[in-house]
LOMI-818890 format. One line per field, with one value per atom (N, C-alpha, C): atom name; residue number from 0; residue in three letters; x negated, y negated, z negated. Coordinates in steps of 0.02 Angstrom, whole numbers, padded with zeros to 5 digits. Atoms other than C-alpha are relative to their C-alpha. Layout:
site: CA; ...
pos: NUM; ...
code: ALA; ...
X: X; ...
Y: Y; ...
Z: Z; ...
This chain:
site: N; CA; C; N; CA; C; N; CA; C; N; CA; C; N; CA; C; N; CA; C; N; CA; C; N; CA; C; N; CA; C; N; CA; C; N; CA; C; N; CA; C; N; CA; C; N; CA; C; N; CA; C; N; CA; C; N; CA; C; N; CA; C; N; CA; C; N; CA; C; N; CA; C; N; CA; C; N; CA; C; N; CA; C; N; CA; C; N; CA; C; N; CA; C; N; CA; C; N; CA; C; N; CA; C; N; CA; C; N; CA; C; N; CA; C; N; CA; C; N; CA; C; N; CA; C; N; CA; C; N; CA; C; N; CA; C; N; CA; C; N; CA; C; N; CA; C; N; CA; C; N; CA; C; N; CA; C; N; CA; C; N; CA; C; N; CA; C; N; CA; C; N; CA; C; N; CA; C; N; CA; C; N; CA; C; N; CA; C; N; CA; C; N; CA; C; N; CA; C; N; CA; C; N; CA; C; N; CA; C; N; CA; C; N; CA; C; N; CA; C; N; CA; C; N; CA; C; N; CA; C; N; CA; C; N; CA; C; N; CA; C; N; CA; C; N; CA; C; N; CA; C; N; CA; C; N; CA; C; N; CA; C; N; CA; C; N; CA; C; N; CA; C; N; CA; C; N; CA; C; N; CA; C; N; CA; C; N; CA; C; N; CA; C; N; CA; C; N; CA; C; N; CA; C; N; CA; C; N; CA; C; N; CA; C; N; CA; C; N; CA; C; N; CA; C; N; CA; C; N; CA; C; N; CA; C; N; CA; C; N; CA; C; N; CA; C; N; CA; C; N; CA; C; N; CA; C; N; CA; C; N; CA; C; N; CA; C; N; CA; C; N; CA; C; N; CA; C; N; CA; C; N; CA; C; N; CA; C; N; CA; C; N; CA; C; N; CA; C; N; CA; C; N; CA; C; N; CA; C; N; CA; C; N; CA; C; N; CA; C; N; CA; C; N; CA; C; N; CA; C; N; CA; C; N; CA; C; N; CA; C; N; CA; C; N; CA; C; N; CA; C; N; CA; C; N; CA; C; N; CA; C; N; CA; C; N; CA; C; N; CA; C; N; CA; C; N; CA; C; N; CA; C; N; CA; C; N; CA; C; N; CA; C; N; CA; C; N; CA; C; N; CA; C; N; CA; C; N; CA; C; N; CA; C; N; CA; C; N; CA; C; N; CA; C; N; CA; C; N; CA; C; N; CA; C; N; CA; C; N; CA; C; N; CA; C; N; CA; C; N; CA; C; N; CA; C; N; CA; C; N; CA; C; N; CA; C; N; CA; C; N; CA; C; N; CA; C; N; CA; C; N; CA; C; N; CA; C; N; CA; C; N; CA; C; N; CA; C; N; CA; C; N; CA; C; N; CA; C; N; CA; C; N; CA; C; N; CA; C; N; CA; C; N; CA; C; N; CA; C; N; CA; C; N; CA; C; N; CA; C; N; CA; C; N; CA; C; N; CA; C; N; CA; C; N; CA; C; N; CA; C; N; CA; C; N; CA; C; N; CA; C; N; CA; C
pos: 0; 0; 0; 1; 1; 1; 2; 2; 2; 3; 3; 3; 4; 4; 4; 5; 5; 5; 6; 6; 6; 7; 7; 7; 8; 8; 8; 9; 9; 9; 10; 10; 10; 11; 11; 11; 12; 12; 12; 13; 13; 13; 14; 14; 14; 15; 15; 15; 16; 16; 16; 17; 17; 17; 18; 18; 18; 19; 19; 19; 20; 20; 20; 21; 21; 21; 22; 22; 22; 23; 23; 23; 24; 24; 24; 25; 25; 25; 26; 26; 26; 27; 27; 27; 28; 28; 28; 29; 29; 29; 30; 30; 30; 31; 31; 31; 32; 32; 32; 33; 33; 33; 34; 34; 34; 35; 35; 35; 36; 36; 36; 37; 37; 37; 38; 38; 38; 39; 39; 39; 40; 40; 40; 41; 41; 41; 42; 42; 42; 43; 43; 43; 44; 44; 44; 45; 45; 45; 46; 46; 46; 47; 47; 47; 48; 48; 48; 49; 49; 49; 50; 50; 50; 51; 51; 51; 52; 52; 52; 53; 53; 53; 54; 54; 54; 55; 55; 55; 56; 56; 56; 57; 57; 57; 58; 58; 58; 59; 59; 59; 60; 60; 60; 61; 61; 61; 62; 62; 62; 63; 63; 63; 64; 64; 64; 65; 65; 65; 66; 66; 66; 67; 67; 67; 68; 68; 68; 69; 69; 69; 70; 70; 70; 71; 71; 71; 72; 72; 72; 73; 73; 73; 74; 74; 74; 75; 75; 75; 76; 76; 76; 77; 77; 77; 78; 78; 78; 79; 79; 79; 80; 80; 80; 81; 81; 81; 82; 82; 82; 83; 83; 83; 84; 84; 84; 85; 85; 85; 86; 86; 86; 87; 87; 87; 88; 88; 88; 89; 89; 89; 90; 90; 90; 91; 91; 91; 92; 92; 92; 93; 93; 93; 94; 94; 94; 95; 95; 95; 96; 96; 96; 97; 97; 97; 98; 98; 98; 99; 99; 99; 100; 100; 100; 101; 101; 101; 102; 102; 102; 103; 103; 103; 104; 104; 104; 105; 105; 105; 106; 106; 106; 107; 107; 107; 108; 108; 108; 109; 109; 109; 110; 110; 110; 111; 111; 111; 112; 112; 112; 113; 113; 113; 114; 114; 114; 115; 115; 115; 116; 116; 116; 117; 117; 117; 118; 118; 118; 119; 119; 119; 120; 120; 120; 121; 121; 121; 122; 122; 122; 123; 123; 123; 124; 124; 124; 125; 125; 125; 126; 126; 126; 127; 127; 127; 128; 128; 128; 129; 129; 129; 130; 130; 130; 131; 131; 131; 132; 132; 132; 133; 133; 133; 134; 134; 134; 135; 135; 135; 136; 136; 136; 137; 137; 137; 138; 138; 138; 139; 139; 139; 140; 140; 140; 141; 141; 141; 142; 142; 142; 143; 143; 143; 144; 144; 144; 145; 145; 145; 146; 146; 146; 147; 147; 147; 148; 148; 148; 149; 149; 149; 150; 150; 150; 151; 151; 151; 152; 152; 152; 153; 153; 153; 154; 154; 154; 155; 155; 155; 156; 156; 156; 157; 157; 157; 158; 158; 158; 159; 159; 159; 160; 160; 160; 161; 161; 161; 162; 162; 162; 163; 163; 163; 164; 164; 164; 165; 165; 165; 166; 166; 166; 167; 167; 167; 168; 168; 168; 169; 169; 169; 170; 170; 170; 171; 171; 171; 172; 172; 172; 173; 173; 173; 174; 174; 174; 175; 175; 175; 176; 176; 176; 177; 177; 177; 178; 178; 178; 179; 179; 179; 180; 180; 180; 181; 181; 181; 182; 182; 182; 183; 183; 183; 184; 184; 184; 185; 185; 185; 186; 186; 186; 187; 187; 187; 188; 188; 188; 189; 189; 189; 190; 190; 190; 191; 191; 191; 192; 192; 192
code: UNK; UNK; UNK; UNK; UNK; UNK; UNK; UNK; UNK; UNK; UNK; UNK; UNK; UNK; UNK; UNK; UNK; UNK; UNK; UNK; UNK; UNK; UNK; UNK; UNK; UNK; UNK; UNK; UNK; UNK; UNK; UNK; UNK; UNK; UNK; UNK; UNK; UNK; UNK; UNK; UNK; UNK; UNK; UNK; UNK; UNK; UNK; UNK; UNK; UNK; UNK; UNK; UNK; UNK; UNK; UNK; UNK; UNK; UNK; UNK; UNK; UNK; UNK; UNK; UNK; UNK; UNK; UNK; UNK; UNK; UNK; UNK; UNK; UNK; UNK; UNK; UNK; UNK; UNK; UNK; UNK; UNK; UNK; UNK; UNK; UNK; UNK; UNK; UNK; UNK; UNK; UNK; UNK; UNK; UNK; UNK; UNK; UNK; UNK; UNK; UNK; UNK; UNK; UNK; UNK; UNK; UNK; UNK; UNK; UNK; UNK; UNK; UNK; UNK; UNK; UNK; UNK; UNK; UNK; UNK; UNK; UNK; UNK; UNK; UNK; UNK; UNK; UNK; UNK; UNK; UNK; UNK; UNK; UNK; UNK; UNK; UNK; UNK; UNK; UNK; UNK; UNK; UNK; UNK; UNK; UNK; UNK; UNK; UNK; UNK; UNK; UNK; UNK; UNK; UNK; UNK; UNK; UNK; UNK; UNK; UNK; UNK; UNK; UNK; UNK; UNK; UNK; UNK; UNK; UNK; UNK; UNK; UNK; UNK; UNK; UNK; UNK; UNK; UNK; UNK; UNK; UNK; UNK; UNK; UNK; UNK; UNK; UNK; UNK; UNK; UNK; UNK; UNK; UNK; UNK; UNK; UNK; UNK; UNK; UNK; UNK; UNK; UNK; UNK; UNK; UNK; UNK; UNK; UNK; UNK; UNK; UNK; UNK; UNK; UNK; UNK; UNK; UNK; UNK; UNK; UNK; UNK; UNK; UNK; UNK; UNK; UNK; UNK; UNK; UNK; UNK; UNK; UNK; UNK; UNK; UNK; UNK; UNK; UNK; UNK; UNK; UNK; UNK; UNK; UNK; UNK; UNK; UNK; UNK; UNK; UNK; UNK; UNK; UNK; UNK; UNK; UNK; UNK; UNK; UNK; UNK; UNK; UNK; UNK; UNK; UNK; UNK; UNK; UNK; UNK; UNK; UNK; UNK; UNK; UNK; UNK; UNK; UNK; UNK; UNK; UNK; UNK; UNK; UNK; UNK; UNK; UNK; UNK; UNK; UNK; UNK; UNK; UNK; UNK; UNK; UNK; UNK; UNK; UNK; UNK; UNK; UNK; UNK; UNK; UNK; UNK; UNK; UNK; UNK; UNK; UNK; UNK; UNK; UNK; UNK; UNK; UNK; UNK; UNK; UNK; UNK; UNK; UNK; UNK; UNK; UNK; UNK; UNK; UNK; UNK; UNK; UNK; UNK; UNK; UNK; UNK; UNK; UNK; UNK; UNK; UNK; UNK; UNK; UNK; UNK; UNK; UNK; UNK; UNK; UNK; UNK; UNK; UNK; UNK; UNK; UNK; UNK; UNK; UNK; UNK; UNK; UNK; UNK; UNK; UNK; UNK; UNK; UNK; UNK; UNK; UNK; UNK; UNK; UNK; UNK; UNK; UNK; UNK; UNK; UNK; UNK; UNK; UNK; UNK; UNK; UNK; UNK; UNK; UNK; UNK; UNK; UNK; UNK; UNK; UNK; UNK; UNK; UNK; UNK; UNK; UNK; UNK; UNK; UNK; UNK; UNK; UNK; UNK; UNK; UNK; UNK; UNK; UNK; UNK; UNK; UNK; UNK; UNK; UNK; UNK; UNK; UNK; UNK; UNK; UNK; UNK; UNK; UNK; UNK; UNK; UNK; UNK; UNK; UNK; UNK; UNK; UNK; UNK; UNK; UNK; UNK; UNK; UNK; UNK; UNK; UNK; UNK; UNK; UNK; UNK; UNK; UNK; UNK; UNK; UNK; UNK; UNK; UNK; UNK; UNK; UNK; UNK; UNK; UNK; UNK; UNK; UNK; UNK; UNK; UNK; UNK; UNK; UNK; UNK; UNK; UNK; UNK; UNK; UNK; UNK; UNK; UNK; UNK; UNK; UNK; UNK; UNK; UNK; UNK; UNK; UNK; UNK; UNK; UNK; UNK; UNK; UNK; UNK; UNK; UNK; UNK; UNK; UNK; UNK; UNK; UNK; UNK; UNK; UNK; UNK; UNK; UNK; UNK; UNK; UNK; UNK; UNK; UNK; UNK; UNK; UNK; UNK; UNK; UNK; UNK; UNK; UNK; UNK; UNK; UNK; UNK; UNK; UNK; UNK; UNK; UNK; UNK; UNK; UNK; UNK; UNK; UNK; UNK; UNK; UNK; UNK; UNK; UNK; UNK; UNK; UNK; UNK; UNK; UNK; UNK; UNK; UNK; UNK; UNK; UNK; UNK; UNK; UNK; UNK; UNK; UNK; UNK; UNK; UNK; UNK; UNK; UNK; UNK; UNK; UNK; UNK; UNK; UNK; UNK
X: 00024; 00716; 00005; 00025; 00727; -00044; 00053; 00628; -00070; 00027; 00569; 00016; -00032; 00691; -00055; 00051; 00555; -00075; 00052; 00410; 00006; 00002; 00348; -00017; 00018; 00320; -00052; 00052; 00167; -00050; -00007; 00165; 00035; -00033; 00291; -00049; 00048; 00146; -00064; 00076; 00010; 00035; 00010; 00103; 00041; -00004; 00163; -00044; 00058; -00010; -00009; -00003; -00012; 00042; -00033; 00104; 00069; -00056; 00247; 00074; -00069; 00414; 00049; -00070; 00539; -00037; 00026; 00425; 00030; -00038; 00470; 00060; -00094; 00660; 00000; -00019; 00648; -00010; 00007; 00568; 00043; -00039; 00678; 00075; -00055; 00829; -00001; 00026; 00762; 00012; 00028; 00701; 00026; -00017; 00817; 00031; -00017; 00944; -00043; 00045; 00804; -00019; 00053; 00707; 00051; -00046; 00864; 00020; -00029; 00940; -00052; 00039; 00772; -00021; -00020; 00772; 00056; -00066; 00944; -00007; 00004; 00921; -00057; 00038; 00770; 00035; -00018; 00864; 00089; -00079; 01051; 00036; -00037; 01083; -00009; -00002; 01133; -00054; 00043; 01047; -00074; 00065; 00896; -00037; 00008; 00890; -00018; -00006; 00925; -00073; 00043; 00784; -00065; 00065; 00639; -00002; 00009; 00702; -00035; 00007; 00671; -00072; 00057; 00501; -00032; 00013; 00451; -00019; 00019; 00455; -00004; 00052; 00424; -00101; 00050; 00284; -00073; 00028; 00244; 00005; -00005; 00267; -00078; 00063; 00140; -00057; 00052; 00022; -00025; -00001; 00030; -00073; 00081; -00157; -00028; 00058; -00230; 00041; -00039; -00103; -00043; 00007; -00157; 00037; -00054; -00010; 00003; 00022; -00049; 00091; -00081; 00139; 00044; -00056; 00291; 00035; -00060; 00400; -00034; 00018; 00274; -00032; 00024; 00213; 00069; -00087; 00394; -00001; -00003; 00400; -00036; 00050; 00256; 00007; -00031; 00322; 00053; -00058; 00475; -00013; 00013; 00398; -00053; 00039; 00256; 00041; -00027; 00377; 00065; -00054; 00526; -00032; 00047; 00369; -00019; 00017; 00328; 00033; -00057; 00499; 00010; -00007; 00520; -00051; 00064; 00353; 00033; -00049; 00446; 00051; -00059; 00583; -00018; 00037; 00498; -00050; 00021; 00406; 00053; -00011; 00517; 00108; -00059; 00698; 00046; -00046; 00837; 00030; -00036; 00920; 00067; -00073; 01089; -00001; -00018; 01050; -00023; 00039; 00958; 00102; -00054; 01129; 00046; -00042; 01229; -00026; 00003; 01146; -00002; 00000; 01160; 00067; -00065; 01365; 00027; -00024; 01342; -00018; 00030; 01265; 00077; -00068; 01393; 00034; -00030; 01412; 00022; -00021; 01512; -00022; -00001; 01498; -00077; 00068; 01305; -00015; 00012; 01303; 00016; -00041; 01387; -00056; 00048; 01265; -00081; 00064; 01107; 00027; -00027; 01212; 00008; -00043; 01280; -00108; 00059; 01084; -00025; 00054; 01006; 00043; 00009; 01121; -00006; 00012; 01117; -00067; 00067; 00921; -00023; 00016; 00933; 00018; -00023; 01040; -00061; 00040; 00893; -00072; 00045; 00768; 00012; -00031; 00855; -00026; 00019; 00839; -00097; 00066; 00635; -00016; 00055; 00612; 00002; 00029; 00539; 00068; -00068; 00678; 00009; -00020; 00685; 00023; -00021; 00698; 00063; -00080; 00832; 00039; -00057; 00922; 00031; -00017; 00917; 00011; -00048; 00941; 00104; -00062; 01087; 00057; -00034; 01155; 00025; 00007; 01132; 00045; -00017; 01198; 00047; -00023; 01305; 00064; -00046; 01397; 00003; -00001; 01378; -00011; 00013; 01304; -00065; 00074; 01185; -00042; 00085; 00999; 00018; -00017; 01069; 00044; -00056; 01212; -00053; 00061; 01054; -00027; 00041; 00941; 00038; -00058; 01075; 00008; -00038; 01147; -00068; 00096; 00937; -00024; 00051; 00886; -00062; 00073; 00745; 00001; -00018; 00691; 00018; -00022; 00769; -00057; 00067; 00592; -00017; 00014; 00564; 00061; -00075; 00749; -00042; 00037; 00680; -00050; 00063; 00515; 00033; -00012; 00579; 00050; -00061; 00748; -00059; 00054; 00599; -00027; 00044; 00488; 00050; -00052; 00631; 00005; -00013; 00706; -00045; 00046; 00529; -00021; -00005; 00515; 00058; -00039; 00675; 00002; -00018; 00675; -00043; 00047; 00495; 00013; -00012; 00567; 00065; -00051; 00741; -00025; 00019; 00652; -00026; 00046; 00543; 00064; -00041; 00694; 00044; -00039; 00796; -00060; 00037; 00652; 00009; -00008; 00635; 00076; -00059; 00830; -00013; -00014; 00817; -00028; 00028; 00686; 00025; -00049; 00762; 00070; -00051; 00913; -00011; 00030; 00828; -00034; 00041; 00733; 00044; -00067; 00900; 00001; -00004; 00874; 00031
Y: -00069; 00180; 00023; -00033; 00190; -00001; -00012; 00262; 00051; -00083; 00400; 00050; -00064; 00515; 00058; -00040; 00594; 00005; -00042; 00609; 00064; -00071; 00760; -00015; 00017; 00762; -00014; 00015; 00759; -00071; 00061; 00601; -00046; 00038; 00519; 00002; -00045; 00602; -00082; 00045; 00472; -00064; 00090; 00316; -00029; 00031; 00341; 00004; 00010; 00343; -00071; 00056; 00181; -00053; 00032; 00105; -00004; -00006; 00126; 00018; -00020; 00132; 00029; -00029; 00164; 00080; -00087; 00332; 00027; -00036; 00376; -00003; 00004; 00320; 00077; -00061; 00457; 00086; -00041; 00573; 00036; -00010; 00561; 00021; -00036; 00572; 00067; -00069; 00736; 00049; -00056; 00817; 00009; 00035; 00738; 00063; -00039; 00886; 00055; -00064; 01037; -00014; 00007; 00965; 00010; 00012; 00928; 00098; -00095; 01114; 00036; -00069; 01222; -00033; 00004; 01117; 00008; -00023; 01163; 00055; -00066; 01323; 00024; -00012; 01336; -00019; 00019; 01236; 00003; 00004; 01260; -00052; 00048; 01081; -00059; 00043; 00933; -00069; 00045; 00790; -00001; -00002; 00870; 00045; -00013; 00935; -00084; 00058; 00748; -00044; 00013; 00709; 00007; -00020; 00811; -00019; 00001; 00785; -00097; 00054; 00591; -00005; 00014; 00624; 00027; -00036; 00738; -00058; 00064; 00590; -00059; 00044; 00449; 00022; 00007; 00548; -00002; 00005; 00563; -00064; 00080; 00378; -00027; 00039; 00328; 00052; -00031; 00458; 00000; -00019; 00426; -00024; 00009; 00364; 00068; -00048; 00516; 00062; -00051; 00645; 00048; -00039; 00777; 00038; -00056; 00876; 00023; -00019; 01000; 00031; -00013; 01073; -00018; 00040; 00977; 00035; -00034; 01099; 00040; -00039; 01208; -00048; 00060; 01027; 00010; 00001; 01007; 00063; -00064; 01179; 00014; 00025; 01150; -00049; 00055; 00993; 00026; -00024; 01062; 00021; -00055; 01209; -00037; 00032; 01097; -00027; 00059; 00971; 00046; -00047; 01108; 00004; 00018; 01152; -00019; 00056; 01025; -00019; 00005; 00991; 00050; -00069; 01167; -00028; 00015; 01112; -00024; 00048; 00966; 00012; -00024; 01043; 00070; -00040; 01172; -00043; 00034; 01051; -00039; 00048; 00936; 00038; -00035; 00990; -00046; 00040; 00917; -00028; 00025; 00771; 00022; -00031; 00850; 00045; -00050; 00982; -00037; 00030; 00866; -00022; 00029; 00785; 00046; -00066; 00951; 00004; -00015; 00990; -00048; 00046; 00830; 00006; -00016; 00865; 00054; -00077; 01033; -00005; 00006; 00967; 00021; -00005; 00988; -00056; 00081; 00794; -00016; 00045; 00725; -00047; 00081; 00562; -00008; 00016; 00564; 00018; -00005; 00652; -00056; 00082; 00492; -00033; 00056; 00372; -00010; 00002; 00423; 00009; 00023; 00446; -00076; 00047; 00272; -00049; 00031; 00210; 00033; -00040; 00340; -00051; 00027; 00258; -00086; 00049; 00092; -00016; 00005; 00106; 00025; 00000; 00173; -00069; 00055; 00012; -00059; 00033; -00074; 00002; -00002; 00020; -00020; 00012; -00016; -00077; 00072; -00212; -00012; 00015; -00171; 00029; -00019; -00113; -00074; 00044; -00236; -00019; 00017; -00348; 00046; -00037; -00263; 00075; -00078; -00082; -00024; -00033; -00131; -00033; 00042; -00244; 00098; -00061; -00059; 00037; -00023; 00032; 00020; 00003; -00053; 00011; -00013; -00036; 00056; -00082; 00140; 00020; -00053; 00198; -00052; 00070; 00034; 00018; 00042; -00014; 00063; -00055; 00172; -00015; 00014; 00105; 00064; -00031; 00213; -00015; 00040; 00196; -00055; 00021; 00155; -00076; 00079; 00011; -00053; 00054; -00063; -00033; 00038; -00083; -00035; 00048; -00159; -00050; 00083; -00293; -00025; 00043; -00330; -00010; 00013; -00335; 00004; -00064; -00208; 00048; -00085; -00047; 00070; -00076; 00123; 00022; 00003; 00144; -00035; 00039; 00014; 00027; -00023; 00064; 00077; -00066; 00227; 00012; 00012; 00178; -00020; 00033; 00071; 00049; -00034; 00184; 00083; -00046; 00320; 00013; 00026; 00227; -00020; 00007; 00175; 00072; -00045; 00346; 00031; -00036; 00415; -00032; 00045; 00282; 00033; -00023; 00308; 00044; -00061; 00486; 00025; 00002; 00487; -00041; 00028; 00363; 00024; -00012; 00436; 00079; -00055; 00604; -00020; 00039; 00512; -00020; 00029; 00456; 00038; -00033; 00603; 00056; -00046; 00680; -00020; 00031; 00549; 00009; -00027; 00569; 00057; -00060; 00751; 00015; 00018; 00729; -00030; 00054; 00603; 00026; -00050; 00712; 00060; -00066; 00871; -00031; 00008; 00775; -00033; 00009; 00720; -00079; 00094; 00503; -00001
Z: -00007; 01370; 00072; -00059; 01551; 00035; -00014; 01642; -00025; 00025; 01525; -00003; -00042; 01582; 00019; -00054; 01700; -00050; 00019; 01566; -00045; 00016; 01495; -00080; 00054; 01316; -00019; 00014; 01317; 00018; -00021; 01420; -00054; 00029; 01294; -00051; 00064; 01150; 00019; -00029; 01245; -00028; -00015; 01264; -00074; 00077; 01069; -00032; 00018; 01034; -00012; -00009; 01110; -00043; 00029; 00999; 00020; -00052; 01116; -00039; 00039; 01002; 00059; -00059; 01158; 00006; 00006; 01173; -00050; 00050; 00996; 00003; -00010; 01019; 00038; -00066; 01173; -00055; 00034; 01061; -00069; 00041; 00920; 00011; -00013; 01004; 00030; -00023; 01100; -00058; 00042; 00941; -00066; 00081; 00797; -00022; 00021; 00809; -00007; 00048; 00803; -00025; 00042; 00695; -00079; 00065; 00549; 00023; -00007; 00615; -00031; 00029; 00579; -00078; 00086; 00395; -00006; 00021; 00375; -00017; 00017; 00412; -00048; 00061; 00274; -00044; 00043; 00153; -00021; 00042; 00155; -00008; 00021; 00115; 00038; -00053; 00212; -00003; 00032; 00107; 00014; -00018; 00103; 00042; -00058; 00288; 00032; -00019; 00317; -00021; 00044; 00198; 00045; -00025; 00271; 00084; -00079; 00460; 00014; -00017; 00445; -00034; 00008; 00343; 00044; -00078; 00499; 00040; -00055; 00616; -00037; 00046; 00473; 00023; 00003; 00482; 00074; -00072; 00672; 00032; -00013; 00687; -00046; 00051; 00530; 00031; 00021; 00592; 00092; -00083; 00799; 00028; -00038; 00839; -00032; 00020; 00730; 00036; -00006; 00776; 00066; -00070; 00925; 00013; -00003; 00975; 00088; -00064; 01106; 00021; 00021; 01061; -00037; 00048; 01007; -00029; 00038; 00976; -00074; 00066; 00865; -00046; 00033; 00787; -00045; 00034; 00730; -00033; 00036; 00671; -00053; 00075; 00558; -00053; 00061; 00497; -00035; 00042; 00449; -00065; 00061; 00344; -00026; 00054; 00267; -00032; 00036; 00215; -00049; 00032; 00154; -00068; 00064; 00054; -00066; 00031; -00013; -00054; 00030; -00059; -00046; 00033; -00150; -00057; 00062; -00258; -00042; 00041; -00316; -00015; 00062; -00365; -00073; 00062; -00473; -00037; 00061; -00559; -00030; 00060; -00615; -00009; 00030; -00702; 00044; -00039; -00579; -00048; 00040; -00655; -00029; 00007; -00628; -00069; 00037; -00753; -00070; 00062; -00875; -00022; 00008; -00888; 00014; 00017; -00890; -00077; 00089; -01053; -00058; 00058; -01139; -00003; 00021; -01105; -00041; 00032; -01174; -00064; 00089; -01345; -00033; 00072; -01499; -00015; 00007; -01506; 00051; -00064; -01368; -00010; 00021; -01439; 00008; -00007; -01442; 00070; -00100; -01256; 00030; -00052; -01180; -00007; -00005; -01253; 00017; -00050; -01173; 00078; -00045; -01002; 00009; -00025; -01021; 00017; -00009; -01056; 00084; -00070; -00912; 00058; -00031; -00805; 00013; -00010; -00845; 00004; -00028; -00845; 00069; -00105; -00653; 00025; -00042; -00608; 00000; 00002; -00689; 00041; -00038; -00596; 00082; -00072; -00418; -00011; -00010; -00464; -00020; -00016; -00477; 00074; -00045; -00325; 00058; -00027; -00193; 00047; -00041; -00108; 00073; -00075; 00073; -00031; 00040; -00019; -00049; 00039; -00144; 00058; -00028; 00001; 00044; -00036; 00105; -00035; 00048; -00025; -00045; 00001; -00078; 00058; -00060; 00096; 00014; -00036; 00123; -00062; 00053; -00060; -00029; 00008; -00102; 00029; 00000; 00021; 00076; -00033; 00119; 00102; -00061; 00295; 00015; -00049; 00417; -00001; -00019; 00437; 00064; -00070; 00618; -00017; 00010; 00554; -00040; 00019; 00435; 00037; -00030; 00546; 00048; -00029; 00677; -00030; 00051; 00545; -00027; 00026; 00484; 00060; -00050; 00654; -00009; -00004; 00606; 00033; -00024; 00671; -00027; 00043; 00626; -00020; 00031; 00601; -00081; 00065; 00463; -00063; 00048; 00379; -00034; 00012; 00365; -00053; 00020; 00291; -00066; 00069; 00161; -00040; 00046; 00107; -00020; 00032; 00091; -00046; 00040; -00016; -00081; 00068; -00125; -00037; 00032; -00146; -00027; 00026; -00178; -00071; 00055; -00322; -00043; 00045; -00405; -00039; 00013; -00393; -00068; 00028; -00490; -00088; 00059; -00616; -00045; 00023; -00635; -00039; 00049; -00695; -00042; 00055; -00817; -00044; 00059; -00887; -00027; 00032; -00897; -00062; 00043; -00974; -00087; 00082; -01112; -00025; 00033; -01137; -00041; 00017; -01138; -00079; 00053; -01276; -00057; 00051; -01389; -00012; 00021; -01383; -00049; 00025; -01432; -00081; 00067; -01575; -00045; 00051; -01645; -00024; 00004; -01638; 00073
């Protein structure tokens, strides 16, 4: 990265057009803390401050030949609040697992609450071993065996880029399948089998 000290962002904006990863490195470290700070400050929560700040530049990486950014900072500022968004949608549609699995403890049966828990999660462990080897190997890394995007890609000798991509793609999988399943629980509870 030296030697980009002295450009202007809009200079670093060109030559990550170009394909230029050390540009985005420059960029990311520049812009990592406002970008996670003004989702914080919309969202309150660390996870998914952490969440939207890495789909932000996920997405200014996958999107750098079409992109035109005459302003970074109010680019970023837009990403944020589209993606907060976004996020907000998806949580009003679908019932957070957490609570699906609050009210199967609150049934009248303990004994029947447990045994769709013990399935829900033993059918997540099952969904983790479908996802595509590089995603569950990062996966497991990140939520496993509690390593950084940063210590992954280091010990894979990938880019924080790719780590990123894949622990993305995973969690966007899961997340999609782990509601599907608390749904069918929730269901099959409620209908008394």
């Amino acid at each position: 990265m030296t030697g980009y000290s002295a450009y202007t962002d809009q200079e670093l904006l060109e030559q990550l057009r170009l394909g230029d990863s050390s540009a985005f490195d420059v960029l990311y470290a520049a812009y990592w803390n406002k970008v996670y700070g003004q989702a914080f400050k919309r969202l309150q929560n660390t996870e998914q401050a952490k969440d939207v700040t890495q789909e932000v530049f996920v997405s200014l990486w996958a999107r750098k030949e079409i992109n035109r950014i005459d302003n970074l900072a109010a680019y970023f500022f837009t990403a944020v609040r589209n993606n907060v968004f976004k996020l907000q949608r998806k949580q009003e549609l679908f019932t957070p697992v957490n609570d699906l699995m609050e009210e199967l403890y609150a049934s009248p049966n303990q004994a029947d609450a447990l045994l769709p828990e013990h399935e829900f999660f033993s059918s997540l462990g099952s969904l983790i071993e479908t996802l595509p080897p590089a995603q569950q190997q990062i996966f497991k890394m990140r939520y496993q065996e509690d390593l950084s995007t940063q210590e992954i890609a280091d010990k894979l000798q990938i880019s924080l880029k790719t780590v990123q991509n894949q622990l993305g793609r995973a969690l966007s999988h899961l997340r999609t399948m782990m509601t599907l399943l608390a749904v069918l629980f929730y269901i099959n509870d409620k209908l008394g089998h």
